[in-house]
Residue, then its C-alpha position, 0 to 999 in steps of 0.5 A: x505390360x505394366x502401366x503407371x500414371x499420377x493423380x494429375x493432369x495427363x497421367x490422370x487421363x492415359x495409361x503407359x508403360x514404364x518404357x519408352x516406345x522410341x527416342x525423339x530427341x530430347x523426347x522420350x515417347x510412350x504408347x499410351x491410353x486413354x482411360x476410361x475416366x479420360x475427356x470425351x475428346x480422349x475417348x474417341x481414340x484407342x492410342x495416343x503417344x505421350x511425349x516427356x522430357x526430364x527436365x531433372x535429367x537434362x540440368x543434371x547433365x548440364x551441371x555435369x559437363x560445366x555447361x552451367x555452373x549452378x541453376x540459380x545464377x541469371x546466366x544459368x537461368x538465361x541458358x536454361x530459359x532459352x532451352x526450354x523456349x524450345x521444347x515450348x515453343x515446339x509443342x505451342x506451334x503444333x497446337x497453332x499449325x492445324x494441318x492433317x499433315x503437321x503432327x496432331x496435338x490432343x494435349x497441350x504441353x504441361x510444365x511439371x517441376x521435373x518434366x515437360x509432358x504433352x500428347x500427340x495422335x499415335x506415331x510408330x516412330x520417326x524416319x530416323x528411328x524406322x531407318x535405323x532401327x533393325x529390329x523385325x518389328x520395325x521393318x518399315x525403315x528396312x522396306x523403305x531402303x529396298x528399291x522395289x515399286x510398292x516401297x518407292x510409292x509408300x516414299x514418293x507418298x511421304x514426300x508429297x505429305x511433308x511438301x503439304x505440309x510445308x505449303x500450309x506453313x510458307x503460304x498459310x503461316x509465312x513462316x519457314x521451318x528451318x528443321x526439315x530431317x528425318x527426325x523431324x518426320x513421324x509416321x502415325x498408324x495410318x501411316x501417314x507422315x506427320x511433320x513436326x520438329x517446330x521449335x525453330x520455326x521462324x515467322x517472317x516479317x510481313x511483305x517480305x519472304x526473306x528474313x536474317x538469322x545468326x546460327x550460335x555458337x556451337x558447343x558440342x556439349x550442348x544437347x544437339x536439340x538446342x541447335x538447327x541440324x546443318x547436314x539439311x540446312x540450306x547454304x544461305x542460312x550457314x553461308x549467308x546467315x539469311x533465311x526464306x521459304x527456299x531454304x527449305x526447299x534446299x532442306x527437303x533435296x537433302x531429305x529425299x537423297x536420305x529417303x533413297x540412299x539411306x544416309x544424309x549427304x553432308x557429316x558435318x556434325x553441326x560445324x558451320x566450317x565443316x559445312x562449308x568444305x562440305x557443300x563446296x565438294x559437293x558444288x564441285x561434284x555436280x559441276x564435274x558430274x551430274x545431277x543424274x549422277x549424284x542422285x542416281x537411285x532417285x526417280x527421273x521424275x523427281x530428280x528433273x526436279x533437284x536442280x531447282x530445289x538445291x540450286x546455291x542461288x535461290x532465285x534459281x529455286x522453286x518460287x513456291x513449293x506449290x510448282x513443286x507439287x505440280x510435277x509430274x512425280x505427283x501425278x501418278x495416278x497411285x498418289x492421285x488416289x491417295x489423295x482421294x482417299x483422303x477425302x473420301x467423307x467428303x464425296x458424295x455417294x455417288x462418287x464413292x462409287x466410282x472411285x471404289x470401283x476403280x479402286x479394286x483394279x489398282x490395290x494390286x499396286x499398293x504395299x501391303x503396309x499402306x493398304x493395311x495403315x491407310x486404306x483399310x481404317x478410311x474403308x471401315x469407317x466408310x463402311x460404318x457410315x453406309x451402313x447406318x442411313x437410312x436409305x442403304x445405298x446397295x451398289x456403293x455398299x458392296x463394293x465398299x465391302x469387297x474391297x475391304x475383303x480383299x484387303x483383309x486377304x492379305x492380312x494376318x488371322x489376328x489383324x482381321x479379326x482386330x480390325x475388320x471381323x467386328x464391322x462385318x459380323x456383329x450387330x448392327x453391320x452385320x444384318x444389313x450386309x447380309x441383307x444387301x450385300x449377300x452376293x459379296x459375302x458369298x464370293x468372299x466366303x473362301x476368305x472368310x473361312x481363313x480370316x475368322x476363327x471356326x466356330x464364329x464363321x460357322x455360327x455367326x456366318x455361315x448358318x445365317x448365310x445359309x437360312x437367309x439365301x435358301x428361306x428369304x432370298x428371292x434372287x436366283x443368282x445369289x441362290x446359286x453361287x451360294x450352293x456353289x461354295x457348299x464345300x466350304x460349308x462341308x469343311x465347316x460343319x460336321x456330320x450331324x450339322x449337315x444331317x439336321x440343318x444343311x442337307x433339309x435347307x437344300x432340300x427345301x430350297x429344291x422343292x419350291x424353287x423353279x429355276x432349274x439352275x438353282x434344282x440343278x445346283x441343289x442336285x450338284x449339291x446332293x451329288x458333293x454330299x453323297x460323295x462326301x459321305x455327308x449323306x449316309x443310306x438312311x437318309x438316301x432312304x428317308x428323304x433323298x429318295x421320296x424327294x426325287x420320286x415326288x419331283x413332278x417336272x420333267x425337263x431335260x435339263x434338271x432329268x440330265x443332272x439326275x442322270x449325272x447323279x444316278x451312278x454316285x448314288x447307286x455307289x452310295x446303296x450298292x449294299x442296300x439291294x432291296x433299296x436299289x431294287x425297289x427305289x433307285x431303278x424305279x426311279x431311273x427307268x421312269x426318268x428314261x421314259x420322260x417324253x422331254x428326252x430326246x433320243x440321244x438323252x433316252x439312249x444315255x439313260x437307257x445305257x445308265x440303267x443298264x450299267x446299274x442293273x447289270x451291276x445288282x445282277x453280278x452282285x446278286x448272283x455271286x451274293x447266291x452263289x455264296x450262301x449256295x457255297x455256305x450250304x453245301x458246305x455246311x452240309x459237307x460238315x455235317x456229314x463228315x462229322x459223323x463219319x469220322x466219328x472215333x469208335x474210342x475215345x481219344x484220352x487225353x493225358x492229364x499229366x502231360x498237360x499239367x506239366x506245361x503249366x509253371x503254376x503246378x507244385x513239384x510232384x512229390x513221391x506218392x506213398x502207397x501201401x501194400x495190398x492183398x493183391x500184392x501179397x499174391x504176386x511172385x516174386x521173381x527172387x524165387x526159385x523156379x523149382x519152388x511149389x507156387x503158393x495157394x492163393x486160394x487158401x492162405x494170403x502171403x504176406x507183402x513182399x518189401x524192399x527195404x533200402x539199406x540207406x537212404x536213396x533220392x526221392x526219384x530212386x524211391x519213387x521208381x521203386x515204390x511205382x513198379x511194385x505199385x504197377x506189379x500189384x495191379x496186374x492180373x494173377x496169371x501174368x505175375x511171372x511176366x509183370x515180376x520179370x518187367x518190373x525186376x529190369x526196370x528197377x534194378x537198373x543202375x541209378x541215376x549218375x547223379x546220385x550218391x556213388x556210395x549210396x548201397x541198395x539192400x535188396x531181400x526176396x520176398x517172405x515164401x510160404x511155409x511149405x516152400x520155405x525149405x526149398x527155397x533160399x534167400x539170394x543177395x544181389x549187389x546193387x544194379x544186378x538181378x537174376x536172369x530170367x529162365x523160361x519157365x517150365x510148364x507142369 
């Protein structure tokens, strides 16, 4: 939010926005602070609310609508005089009228050349701004008109503070008010109601309590702050031109049948003839009718009163509104405590005591609002208060502090970290509260935890606490309602906190303490931990264990806790056989044998070390029958393996693999040249009665096929593999070998290749002295020469 002021007087002492908080006409009102420049007096407040009038706009508008003709002519200036006496005389009076429920004034009323300024204590708005206004931040108007009990005494209180203030202004001041309306009436931060709206306030002559006085003209186009508002005025003033005391009493029925219908009785929209037809209907209505009926949604206590505050004849009213006041409506012991709470500095401390006590029974009863506005700043100042003496009253103290807490339950996160968390943890309340009031903060802890934020309820409360119970603390009972809330502690701090700073306190605490409800609370604390898994086995091991083990008392009470704990600490070990074996049933059995167990106690233990044996028995068997299972079969493994060793080798094929890997290259056709052995194969184009070749005395040359076109890549691949594979086989097989590799490459070709393609086959080259035997055969593509048996020599 943006904030501007001037070099001057009030601008020079408060910050404000640009925008107005609310309207309170002809005011407009902004929220405001004090800078830090300001006065001293300024400085003892957060907020204050600065009231301004434009007087550059108002002659604009009077200048506008002919209600003056020009500014400096003595009629225009007479108009403009009598109007500002107003604004004057309202703030002057505020600054006179010195009441806790008349509106507080911190800065006179300054005259600018184009504004009218003055500061008041902060206000949230008048009745008639909280009434009207529908906005969600404003709920105060909306909580009003709802008929529940805690928003009818949040009323029934207003009245009784505007009452107050109108006994001080007729019996202190003997002067009449005249404007008692909603907009009249603010609220300030406590929520108290404030009573303003003074610049009609009318001094009566003295001795007398009756006093004449003419309402002007009205001019519709005349600002209505200039006139009385007559939809609350008495009849006596429209009717009668006469004014008393009464009068405002008349005013204030009018009022509360606003409080609780949400609108005025009387529209008459400031005609004194509209008025007049007005409150003759409305005499008729109560003559037809009734009072009951009319005020109907007012309390019965309070509407016994309306006949004698809005009687026509005064003298049948109220002689002074202290009778008023003295009505059973205001005898509720709600408004009763109101009261007292206003006056709490006063009380003695004894007083404070007892009035606190009753208090914590009826906060309950209150809104949430009015506890929050009105209680809970009177409660913290109070609290401040106690805490500086120099002898610390423990007992007004704590119940000071619990009934703030309870207070702050109910409240937002924020709000009580804004307006409580500061007077509790920090410096110098915090010490002192938790030196004297241990046993308040312990059972409130729950709420703590919610209200402050993490990381300073762990390091500013929760630590301390802690150290200060189990190392400083001598009381017991504050020992053991502490260990009570251990499991907020364990949702606050982590592992390594409760290893290092939570579990060695408790410890302690179990060792030097003899109370055996605080050795019992700290078993009950092990136990929350162990289950918790905030105590792991090492520190079972390390500390938990030898602690236990050293324990010299033996009392029943503390050996049947153990008993208790026993099971959840054998779960916690259960792995950790040899600790379990060597520790934990040591320890049991030698608890079990204690003189100071009686049978029944004796038979209870005797039946937990049992379970716990049995358990580690069942466990360590089927632990043995496991590894036994593993050596068998490993054993097993062995020895089939060597059995079922293969005799050869299983190969694996390469080839085979490779193609599944799509980072291998294409194959390509693997060129080879002819070799000797080749040369020594027969071919199978030759014809049986053909004399075999002497491989032993002359080589032949290497058979060849020659294409006679060019074939695919597969095609000459195939060929060149069988002549490959034939080349390798062994001499005496050549015939067999040749016949294979004749009906594996003289197939037809693949569909896919080209139809026209033709295949020129050839016979071998023979030897010289065979060539004359022997002929050359063509075959067309695809065919061979059928294979004979050969004839044995």
């Amino acid at each position: 939010m943006m904030f501007w002021g001037s070099k001057n007087g009030i601008s020079s002492k408060y910050q404000y926005s640009s925008t107005p908080t609310f309207m309170a006409e002809p005011w407009s009102v902004y929220t405001a602070k004090p800078k830090s420049s300001s006065s001293s007096s300024s400085n003892t407040v957060d907020k204050v609310s600065v009231f301004i009038f434009d007087k550059k706009q108002f002659e604009n508008y009077l200048l506008h609508y002919g209600i003056i003709k020009s500014k400096h002519s003595s009629q225009d200036k007479l108009f403009l005089s009598e109007a500002y006496s107003v604004l004057k005389n309202q703030v002057n009076n505020l600054a006179k009228f010195k009441h806790p429920n008349i509106l507080q004034l911190v800065e006179p009323l300054e005259e600018h050349s184009k504004n009218f300024i003055f500061v008041t204590e902060y206000v949230s708005g008048s009745l008639f701004n909280l009434f009207q206004d529908q906005e969600p931040s404003s709920s105060f108007g909306e909580e009003l008109l709802q008929p529940n009990e805690t928003d009818s005494l949040t009323i029934q209180r207003g009245i009784l503070q505007v009452c107050q203030a109108l006994d001080f202004i007729h019996n202190k001041t003997s002067s009449v008010h005249l404007d008692i309306q909603p907009k009249s009436i603010f609220v300030n931060g406590n929520a108290d109601w404030k009573l303003s709206g003074l610049g009609h306030l009318v001094k009566l002559p003295q001795g007398t309590n009756v006093s004449d006085y003419t309402i002007p003209h009205y001019d519709p186009r005349v600002p209505s702050f200039l006139y009385i508002e007559l939809d609350f005025a008495a009849p006596e003033l429209v009717l009668d031109e006469t004014i008393s005391p009464k009068s405002d009493l008349f005013s204030l029925g009018l009022l509360i049948y606003y409080l609780y219908y949400g609108k005025s009785y009387f529209s008459c929209e400031n005609s004194s003839e509209s008025y007049r037809v007005q409150f003759a209907k409305f005499e008729k209505k109560i003559a037809t009718l009734s009072w009951d009926t009319v005020f109907q949604r007012v309390p019965p206590t309070l509407r016994f009163c309306l006949p004698r505050l809005m009687n026509r004849d005064i003298y049948s009213r109220y002689d002074n509104i202290v009778e008023f006041l003295d009505n059973d409506f205001f005898k509720d012991p709600l408004i009763q405590t109101l009261l007292f709470l206003d006056d709490l500095p006063t009380k003695t401390i004894e007083e404070k005591s007892i009035f606190l006590k009753g208090l914590v029974e009826l906060l309950p009863k209150y809104p949430l609002q009015l506890l929050q506005k009105k209680f809970l700043p009177i409660l913290i100042s109070n609290l401040d208060q106690l805490c500086t003496m120099k002898e610390i009253p423990d007992d007004c103290l704590r119940i000071n502090l619990q009934v703030i807490l309870l207070i702050g339950q109910n409240i937002s996160q924020l709000t009580f970290q804004e307006k409580i968390s500061s007077h509790i943890l920090e410096a110098p309340n915090g010490e002192i509260i938790m030196e004297h009031a241990t046993n308040e903060l312990i059972e409130n802890l729950h709420i703590l935890q919610t209200k402050i934020k993490k990381e300073v309820f762990d390091k500013m409360l929760l630590k301390p606490l802690f150290e200060y119970v189990c190392e400083k603390q001598e009381n017991t009972a504050v020992q053991e309602n502490l260990l009570k809330q251990l499991q907020i502690a364990l949702d606050t701090f982590d592992f390594a906190t409760a290893k290092n700073f939570l579990s060695p306190l408790i410890q302690k605490l179990f060792t030097k303490t003899t109370s055996v409800t605080v050795k019992n609370a700290c078993i009950n604390c092990f136990q929350l931990m162990t289950m918790s898994n905030f105590m792991d086995a090492y520190m079972i091991q390390e500390t938990l264990l030898p602690l236990i083990v050293s324990m010299k008392t033996r009392d029943a009470r503390i050996l049947m806790k153990f008993l208790e704990f026993f099971p959840h600490l054998y779960t916690a070990i259960e792995d950790k056989e040899e600790l379990v074996t060597n520790s934990l049933i040591p320890v049991i059995f030698s608890f079990s044998m204690a003189t100071t167990l009686n049978a029944t106690q004796f038979r209870n233990y005797c039946e937990c070390f049992n379970n716990i044996v049995g358990k580690v028995q069942k466990r360590h068997i089927q632990q043995l029958q496991r590894e036994h299972s593993k050596t068998q079969e490993m054993e097993s493994k062995d020895f089939t393996k060597i059995i079922d060793t293969p005799i050869v080798p299983s190969r694996k094929d390469t080839d085979n693999e490779i193609s599944k890997s799509i980072n291998i290259p294409v194959m390509q056709p693997k060129q080879t040249k002819p070799s000797i052995a080749n040369t020594q194969t027969k071919s199978i184009l030759q014809p049986r009665g053909a004399p075999r070749p002497n491989t032993q005395k002359s080589p032949i040359s290497t058979p060849t096929m020659k294409p006679t076109s060019s074939l695919t890549e597969n095609t000459s691949g195939n060929i060149a593999s069988s002549f490959n594979m034939a080349k390798n086989m062994p001499t005496s097989n050549n015939r067999t070998a040749n016949m294979n590799m004749n009906m594996n490459n003289t197939r037809p070709l693949d569909t896919h290749t080209n139809s026209g393609m033709r295949t020129k086959l050839t016979s071998p080259p023979t030897p010289p002295n065979a060539q004359n035997s022997s002929q050359s055969i063509k075959l067309p593509p695809g065919f061979g020469i059928a294979l004979q048996p050969s004839k044995k020599a």
